[in-house]
N, C-alpha and C positions, 0 to 999 in steps of 0.2 A: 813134869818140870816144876820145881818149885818157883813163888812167887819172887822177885827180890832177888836175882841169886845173881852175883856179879857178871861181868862178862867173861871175866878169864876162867870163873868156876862154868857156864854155859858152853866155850868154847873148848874145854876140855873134855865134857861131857860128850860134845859134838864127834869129839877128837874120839874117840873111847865108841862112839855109835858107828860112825866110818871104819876101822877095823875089824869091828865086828861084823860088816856088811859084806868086807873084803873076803871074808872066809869063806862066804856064801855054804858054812855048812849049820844051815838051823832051816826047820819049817817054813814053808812062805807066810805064813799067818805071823809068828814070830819075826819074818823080813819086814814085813807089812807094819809093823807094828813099828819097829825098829827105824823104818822109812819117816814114818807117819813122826813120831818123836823128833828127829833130824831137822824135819820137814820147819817143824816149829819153834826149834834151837836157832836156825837157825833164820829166821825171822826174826825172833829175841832180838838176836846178835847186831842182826841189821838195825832194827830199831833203837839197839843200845847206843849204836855208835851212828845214826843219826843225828839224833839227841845229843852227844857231846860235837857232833862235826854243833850245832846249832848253836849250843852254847860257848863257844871256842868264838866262829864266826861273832856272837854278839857282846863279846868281851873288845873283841879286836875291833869292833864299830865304836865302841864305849870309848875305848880307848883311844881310838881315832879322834874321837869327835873331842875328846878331854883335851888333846893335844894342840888342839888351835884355839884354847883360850891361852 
């Protein structure tokens, strides 16, 4: 997985590992591998869009708090 790689290019990648899982026709070591990759896509994912839920939420306090001067 490269460092840096958007979320939409991450969860297409994702997208593209789940089909290929589906097929269930490759080696288990190559599933294993395949698992193991997903595994950690999709962590990425979660953490990418932690990180905007956080910065979203801290806009929306910014904002709040601007609004009552």
């Amino acid at each position: 997985m490269k460092k840096n790689m958007k979320y939409e290019e991450a969860v297409k990648k994702l997208e593209e590992i789940v089909l290929k899982l589906e097929k269930c026709d490759m080696p288990l070591e190559d599933t294993v591998k395949l698992y193991d990759e997903a595994t950690k896509l999709s962590g990425y994912c979660t953490a990418l869009l932690e990180n905007a839920k956080l910065k979203i939420s801290e806009i929306s306090d910014k904002e709040g708090a601007d609004d009552e001067f």
